[in-house]
C-alpha positions in Angstrom: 0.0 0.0 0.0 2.7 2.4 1.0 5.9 2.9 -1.1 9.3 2.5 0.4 11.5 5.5 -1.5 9.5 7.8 1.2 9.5 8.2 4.7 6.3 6.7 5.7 4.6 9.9 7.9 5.4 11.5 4.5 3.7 9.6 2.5 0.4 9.8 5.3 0.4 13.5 5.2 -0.1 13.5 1.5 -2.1 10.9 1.4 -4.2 13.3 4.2 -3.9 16.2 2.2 -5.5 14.9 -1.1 -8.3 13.5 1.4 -9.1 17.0 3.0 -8.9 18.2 -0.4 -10.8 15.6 -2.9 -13.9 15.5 0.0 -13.8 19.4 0.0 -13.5 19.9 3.7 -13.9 23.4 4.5 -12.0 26.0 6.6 -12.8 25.5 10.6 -13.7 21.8 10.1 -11.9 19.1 11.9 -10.3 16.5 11.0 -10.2 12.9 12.8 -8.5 12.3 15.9 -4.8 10.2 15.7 -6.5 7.1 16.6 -9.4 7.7 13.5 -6.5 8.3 11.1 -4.1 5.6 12.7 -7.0 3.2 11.8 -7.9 4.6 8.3 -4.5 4.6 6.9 -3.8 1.0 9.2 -0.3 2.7 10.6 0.8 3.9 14.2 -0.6 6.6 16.0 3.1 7.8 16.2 3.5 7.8 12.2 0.2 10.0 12.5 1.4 12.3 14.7 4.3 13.0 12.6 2.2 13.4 9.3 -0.1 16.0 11.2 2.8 17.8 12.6 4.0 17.8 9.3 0.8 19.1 8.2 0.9 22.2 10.6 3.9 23.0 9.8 2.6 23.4 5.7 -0.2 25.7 7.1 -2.4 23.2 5.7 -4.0 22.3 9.6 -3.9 23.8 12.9 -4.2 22.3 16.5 -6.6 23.8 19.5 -5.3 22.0 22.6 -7.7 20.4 24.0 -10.2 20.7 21.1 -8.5 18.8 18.2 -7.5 19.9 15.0 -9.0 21.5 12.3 -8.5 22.6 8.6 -7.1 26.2 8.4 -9.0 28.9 6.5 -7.8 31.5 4.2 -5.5 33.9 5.9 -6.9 37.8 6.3 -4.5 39.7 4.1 -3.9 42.8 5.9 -2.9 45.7 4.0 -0.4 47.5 5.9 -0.1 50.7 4.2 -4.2 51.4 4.2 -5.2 53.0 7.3 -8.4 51.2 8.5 -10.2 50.2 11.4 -10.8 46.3 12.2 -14.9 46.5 11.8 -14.3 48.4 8.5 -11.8 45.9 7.6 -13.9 42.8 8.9 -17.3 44.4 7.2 -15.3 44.4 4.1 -14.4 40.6 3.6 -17.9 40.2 4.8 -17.2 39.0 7.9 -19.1 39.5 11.1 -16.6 41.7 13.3 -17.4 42.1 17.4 -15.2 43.0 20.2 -14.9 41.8 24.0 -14.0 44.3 26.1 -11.3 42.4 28.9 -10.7 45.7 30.7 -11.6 49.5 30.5 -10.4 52.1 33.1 -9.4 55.9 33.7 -6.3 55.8 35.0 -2.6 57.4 35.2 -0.5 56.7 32.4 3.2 55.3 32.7 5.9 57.3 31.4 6.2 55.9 28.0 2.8 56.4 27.0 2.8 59.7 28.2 6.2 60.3 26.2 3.8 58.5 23.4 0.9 60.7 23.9 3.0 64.1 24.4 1.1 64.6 27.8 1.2 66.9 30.6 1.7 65.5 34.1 -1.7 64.6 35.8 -3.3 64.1 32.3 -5.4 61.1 32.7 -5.7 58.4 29.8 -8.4 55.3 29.2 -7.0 51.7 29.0 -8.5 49.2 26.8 -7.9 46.1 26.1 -10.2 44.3 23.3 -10.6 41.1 21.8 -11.4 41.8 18.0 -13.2 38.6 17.1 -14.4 37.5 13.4 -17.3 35.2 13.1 -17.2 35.1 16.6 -13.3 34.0 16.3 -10.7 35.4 18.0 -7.9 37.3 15.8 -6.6 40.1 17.7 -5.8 41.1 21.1 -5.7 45.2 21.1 -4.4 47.4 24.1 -5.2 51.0 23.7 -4.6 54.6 25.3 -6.7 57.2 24.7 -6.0 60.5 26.1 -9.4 61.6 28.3 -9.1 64.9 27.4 -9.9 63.6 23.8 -12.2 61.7 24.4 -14.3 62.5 27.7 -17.7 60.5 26.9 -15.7 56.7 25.4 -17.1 54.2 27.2 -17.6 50.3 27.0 -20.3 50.6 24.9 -18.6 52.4 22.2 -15.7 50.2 22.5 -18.3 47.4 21.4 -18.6 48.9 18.1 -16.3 50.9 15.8 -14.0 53.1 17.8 -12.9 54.7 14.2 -16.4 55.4 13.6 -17.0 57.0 17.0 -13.7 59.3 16.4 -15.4 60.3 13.2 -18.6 60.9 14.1 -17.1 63.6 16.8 -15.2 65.8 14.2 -11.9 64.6 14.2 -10.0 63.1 10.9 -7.8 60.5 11.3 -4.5 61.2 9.5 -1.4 58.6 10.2 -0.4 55.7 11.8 3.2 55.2 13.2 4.1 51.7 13.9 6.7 49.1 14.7 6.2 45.6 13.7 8.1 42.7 14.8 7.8 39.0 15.6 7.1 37.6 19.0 6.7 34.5 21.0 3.2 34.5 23.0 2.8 34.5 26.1 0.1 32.2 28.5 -2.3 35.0 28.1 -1.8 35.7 24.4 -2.1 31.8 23.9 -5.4 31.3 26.1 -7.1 34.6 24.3 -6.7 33.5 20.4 -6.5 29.7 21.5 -3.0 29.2 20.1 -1.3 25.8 20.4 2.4 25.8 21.9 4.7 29.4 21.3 4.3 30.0 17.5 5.7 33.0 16.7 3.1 36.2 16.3 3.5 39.6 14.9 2.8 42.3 17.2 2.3 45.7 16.0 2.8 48.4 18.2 1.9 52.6 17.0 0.6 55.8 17.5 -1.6 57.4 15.3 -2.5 61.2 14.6 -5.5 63.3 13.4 -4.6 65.4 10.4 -3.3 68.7 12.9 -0.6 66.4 14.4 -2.8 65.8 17.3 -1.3 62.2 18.9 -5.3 60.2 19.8 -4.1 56.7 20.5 -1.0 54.8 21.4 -1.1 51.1 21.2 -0.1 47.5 21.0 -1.6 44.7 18.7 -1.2 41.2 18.6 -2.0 39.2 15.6 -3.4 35.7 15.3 -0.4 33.8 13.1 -2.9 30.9 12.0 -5.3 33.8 10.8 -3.2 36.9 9.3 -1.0 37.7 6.9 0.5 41.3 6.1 0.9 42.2 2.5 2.5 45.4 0.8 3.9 46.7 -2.7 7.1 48.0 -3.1 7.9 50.1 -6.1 11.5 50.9 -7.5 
């Protein structure tokens, strides 16, 4: 049944990638547990587990610990030169954006966000953290500071919705973001919130952005779900 020129896990993960493929499982579905496939492809759980690994590693499958492990869908590419919000951005690809709000609180800022912020001493800023969610999946973790002055009426239900819409709607323009990408390893909290299996490296996205006079609104940090974005640009010579 199996040829001998390939290592045999090899030769299951292909074998279990023109299966996902020829019975047109879909994006979010999962796929049988190592004992199922063990017994459908008559091999060791161990050859299995090799052959899935294998299989993450490709991007073809992802693993939820304790859940199981399930087909992955199409990456989000995220335009990193186009200055949008996440609902705007979610709305677009037609997915159903919401946010959890974890925490939200007036409080003092530390020295480097009120370096970030350009803010006088005793200036108070709001702290939020979100959980932007897609389809009610999980895809971002977002940490924010807003400078009260700003913004003296944001509250939890705002944060719900749009916040770029909220800005908006009060006058302001948004102008330019300012940010630092780099790769990370998660940590336990990171892993928990966007259900991530063992420390696969992220991209975290930390910026300030500005209204069109220069004006500094928001300094904050963003973590990305690696199963679930990509970041795309153009460069021109």
């Amino acid at each position: 049944m199996w040829k001998t020129t390939l290592p045999l896990y090899k030769q299951i993960a292909k074998r279990i990638k023109k299966d996902i493929i020829s019975n047109g499982t879909k994006g979010g579905e999962a796929i049988p547990t190592e004992t199922k496939l063990a017994e459908m492809y008559e091999v060791s759980r161990v050859t299995v587990r090799r052959a899935v690994k294998l299989l993450i590693e490709e991007g073809l499958i992802y693993s939820v610990h304790g859940s199981g492990t399930y087909i992955s869908e199409k990456k989000i590419e995220h335009d990193i030169y186009k200055l949008q919000g996440f609902t705007e951005e979610m709305s677009g690809l037609h997915n159903n954006p919401s946010n959890e709000i974890l925490e939200f609180q007036l409080t003092s800022p530390s020295e480097e966000v009120r370096d970030y912020l350009k803010l006088e001493d005793g200036q108070k800023v709001y702290y939020v953290k979100r959980l932007r969610l897609a389809d009610e999946k999980p895809l971002i973790l977002e940490e924010s500071y807003l400078p009260f002055e700003l913004f003296p009426d944001l509250s939890v239900d705002v944060l719900k919705e749009s916040k770029y819409e909220y800005i908006d709607k009060k006058g302001f323009k948004i102008n330019k973001r300012y940010a630092d990408l780099k790769p990370i390893l998660p940590n336990e909290e990171l892993m928990e919130l966007l259900h991530l299996e063992g420390n696969t490296p992220m991209l975290s996205l930390e910026a300030y952005s500005t209204f069109d006079d220069g004006t500094i609104f928001e300094y904050s940090k963003v973590y990305y779900h690696p199963e679930k974005y990509t970041f795309k640009f153009v460069s021109e010579k």
